[in-house]
C-alpha positions as CSV (number, residue, x, y, z in Angstrom):
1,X,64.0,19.5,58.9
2,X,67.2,18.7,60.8
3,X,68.9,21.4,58.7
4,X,66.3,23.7,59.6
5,X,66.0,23.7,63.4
6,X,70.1,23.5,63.6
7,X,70.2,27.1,61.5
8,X,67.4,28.0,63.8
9,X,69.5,27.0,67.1
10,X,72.5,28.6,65.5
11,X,71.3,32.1,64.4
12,X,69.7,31.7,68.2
13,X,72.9,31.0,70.1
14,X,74.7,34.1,67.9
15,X,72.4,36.3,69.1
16,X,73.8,36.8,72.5
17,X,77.4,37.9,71.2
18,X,75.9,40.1,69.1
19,X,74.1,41.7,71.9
20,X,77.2,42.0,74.1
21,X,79.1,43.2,71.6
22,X,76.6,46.5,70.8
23,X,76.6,46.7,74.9
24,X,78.1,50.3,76.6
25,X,78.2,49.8,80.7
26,X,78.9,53.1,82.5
27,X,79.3,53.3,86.1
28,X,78.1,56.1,88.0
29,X,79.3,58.0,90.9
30,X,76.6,56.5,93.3
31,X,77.7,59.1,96.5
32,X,76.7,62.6,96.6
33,X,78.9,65.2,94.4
34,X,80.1,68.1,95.4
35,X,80.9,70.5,92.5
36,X,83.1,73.7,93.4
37,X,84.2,76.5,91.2
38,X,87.6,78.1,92.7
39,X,89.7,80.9,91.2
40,X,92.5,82.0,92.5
41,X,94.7,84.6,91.0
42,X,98.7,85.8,91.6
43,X,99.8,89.4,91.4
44,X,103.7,90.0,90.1
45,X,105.2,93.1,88.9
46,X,105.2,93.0,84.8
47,X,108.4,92.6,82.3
48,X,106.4,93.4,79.3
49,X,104.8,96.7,77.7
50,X,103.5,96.5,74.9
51,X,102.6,99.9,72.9
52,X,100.9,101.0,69.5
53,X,102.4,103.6,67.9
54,X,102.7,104.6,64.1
55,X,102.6,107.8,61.8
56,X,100.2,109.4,59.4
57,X,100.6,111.7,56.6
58,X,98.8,113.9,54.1
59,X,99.4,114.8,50.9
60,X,97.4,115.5,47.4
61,X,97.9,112.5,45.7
62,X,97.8,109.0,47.0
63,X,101.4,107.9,45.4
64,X,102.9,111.1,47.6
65,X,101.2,110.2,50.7
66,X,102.7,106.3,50.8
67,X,106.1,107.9,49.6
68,X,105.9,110.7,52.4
69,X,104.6,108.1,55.1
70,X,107.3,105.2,53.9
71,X,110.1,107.8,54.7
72,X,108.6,108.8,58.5
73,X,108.1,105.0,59.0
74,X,111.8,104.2,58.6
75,X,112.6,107.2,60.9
76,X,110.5,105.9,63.4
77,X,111.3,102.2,63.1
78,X,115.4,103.4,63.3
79,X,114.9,105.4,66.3
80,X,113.4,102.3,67.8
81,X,116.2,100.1,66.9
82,X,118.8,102.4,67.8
83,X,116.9,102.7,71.3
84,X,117.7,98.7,71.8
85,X,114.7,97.4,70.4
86,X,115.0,93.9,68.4
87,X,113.5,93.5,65.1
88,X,111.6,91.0,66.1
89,X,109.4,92.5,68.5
90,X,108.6,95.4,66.1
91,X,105.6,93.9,64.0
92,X,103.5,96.2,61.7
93,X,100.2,96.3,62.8
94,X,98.2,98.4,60.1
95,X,98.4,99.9,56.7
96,X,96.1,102.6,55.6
97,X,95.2,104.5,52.5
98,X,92.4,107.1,52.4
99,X,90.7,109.7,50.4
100,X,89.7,112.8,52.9
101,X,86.7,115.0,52.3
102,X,85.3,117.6,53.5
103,X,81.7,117.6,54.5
104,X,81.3,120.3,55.7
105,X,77.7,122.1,54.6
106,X,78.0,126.0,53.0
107,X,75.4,128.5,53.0
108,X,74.4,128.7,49.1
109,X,77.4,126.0,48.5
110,X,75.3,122.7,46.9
111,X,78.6,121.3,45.2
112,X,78.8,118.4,47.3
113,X,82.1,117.1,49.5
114,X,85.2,118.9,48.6
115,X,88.8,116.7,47.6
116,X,91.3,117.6,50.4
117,X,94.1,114.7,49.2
118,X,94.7,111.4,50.5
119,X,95.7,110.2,54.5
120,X,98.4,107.4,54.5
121,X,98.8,105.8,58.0
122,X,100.9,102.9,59.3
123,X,100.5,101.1,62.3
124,X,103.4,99.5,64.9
125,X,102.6,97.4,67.4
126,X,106.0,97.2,69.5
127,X,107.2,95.1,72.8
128,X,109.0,96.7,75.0
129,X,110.7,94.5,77.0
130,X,112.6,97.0,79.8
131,X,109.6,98.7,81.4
132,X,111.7,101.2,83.6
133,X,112.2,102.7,80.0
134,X,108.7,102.9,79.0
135,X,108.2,106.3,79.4
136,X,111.7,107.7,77.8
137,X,110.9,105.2,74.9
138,X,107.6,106.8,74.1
139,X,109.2,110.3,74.2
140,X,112.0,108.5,71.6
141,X,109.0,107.6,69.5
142,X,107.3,111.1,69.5
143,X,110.8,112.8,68.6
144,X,111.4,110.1,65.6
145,X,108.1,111.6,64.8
146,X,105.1,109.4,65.7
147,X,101.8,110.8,65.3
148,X,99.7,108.8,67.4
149,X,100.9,106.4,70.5
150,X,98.0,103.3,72.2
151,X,99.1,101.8,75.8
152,X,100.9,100.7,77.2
153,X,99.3,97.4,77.9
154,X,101.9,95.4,80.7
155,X,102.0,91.8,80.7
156,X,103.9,88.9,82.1
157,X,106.3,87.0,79.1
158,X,106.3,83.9,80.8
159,X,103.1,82.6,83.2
160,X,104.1,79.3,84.0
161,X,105.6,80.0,87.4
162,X,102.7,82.3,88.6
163,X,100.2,80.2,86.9
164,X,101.9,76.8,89.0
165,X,101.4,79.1,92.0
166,X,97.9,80.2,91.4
167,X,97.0,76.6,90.3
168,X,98.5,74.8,93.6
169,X,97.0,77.4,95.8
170,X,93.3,76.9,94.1
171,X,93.5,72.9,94.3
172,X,94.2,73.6,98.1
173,X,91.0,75.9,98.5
174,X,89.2,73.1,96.6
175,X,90.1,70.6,98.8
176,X,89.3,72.6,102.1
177,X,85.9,73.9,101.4
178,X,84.8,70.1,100.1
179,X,86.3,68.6,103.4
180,X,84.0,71.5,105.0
181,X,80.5,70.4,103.3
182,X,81.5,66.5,103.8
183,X,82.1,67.4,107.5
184,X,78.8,69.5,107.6
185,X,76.6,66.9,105.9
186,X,77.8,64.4,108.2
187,X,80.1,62.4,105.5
188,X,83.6,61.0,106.9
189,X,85.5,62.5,103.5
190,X,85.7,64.0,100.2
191,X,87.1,62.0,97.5
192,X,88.8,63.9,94.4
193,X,86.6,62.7,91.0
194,X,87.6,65.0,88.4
195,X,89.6,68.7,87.6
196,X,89.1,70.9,84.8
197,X,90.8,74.3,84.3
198,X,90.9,77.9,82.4
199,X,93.1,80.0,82.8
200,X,94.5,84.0,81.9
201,X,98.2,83.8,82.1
202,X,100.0,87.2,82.8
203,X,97.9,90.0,81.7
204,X,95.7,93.0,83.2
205,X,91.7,93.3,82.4
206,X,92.0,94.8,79.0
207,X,91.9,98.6,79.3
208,X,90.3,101.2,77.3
209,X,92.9,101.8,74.5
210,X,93.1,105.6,73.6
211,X,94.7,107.3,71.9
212,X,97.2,110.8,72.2
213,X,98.6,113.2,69.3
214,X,102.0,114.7,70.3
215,X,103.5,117.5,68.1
216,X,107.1,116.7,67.3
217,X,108.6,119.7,67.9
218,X,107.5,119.6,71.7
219,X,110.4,117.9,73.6
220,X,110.8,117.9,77.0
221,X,113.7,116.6,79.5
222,X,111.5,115.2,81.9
223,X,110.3,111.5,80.8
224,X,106.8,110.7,80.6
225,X,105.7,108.7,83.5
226,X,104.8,105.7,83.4
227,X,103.7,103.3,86.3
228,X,103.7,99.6,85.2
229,X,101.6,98.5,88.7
230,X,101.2,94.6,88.8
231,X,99.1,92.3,86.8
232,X,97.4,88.9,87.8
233,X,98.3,85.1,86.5
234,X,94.6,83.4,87.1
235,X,93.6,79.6,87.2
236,X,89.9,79.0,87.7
237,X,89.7,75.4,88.9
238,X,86.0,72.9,89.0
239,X,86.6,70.3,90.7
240,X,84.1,67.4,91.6
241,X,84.6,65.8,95.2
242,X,82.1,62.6,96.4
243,X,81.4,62.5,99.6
244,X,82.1,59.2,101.6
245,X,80.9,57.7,104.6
C-alpha cells in the first residue's frame, strides 16, 4: 500500500515538469502599433543596355536552313566581338526550327496548306556595357546582318549604393511620420519594433518589348539614337513603431 501511494505521489510531483516543459510564453507588444508602408526610390543615369538581337533564315530543307543560319550567327556574333564586346556577356537566348506553310485559301484550290521550306532562327541576348554606343552598336548588328533587334532595356550593374541611399532615406520617412501619429494621439514617442523590406535594384518598369526588321543593305552614317534616360533603385520599407507614454 506504501508502494502504491509513493508511485502515486511520484507520477504526481512529475507532472508539473512535464507541464513546464510543453509551456510556450510569448510576450506581446501591449502599447498601440503603428504599422507604416514607405517606399522610396533613387533615380541615376544607367551603365547597362541590354538588347535582343538574332537572325533568321529560310531555306527548303531543314539541314540548309541551320547550315545557312549557323554561318549568319558567326557573322553577327564577330561583328559584336570586334565592336569590344566580351564573350561573356553574349549569351544565346533562343534556337528555333520551323516548318512554314501557307494558308492561304484558293478559289477552287481544296489541297490543303502548301510546303514553303523550313525557318531557322537564333536568338542573342547581349549587354552592352558603354551606353553612349548603343545606338552605333545596333547599326553594327544590322550591317553583320541581324534580322530582328528587342530593347534596349537600361539597367544599373551594381544597386547597392543607390539601394543604401533609397533604404536610409525611407527609414528616415518612417521614423518622421510615426513621431507625427505618436505626437497626434497624444503619446510622448515612437519606439522602433520591427523592419522588413523588398526591394527593385536598378531597373526601369519593364517596357513593352517590340520588335524592328532592318534590311541589311540600308546603311546610314548617322547613328541610331538612342536616349538611355535614368532608372530608379527602390526599397519599400514596413516598419512597426509602438507608441509610448
Amino acid at each position: 500500500m506504501k508502494s502504491a501511494l509513493a508511485l502515486m505521489a511520484l507520477g504526481v510531483a512529475a507532472l508539473p515538469v512535464a507541464a513546464i516543459a510543453q509551456t510556450s510564453v510569448t510576450i506581446a507588444e501591449t502599447a498601440p502599433v503603428v504599422t507604416l508602408n514607405v517606399t522610396e526610390t533613387v533615380q541615376a543615369a544607367p551603365d547597362i543596355a541590354t538588347v535582343g538581337t538574332g537572325v533568321q533564315t529560310r531555306a527548303p530543307t531543314a539541314q540548309q536552313a541551320m547550315t545557312d543560319n549557323a554561318a549568319k550567327m558567326d557573322s553577327l556574333i564577330g561583328a559584336l566581338t570586334k565592336a569590344g564586346i566580351a564573350r561573356k556577356d553574349i549569351q544565346t537566348s533562343g534556337i528555333n526550327l520551323n516548318a512554314q506553310y501557307d494558308y492561304s485559301n484558293r478559289e477552287g484550290d481544296n489541297s490543303g496548306p502548301r510546303f514553303l521550306g523550313y525557318e531557322a532562327s537564333n536568338q542573342l541576348s547581349v549587354k552592352l556595357r558603354d551606353v553612349k554606343r548603343v545606338g552605333s552598336l545596333l547599326d553594327t548588328m544590322v550591317k553583320a546582318g541581324a534580322t530582328n533587334i528587342n530593347g534596349p532595356s537600361f539597367s544599373i550593374d551594381d544597386p547597392a549604393p543607390m539601394l543604401t541611399q533609397a533604404r536610409a532615406t525611407a527609414l528616415k520617412s518612417a521614423k518622421s511620420q510615426a513621431d507625427f501619429y505618436a505626437q497626434a494621439a497624444g503619446f510622448r514617442s515612437a519606439r522602433l519594433v520591427s523592419i522588413s523590406e523588398g526591394n527593385s535594384g536598378g531597373n526601369p518598369p519593364m517596357p513593352m518589348m517590340q520588335s524592328a526588321r532592318f534590311k541589311t543593305e540600308a546603311a546610314s552614317d548617322v547613328p541610331t539614337p538612342v536616349e538611355p534616360g535614368q532608372v530608379g533603385s527602390s526599397v519599400t520599407l514596413t516598419v512597426q513603431y509602438a507608441l509610448e507614454r
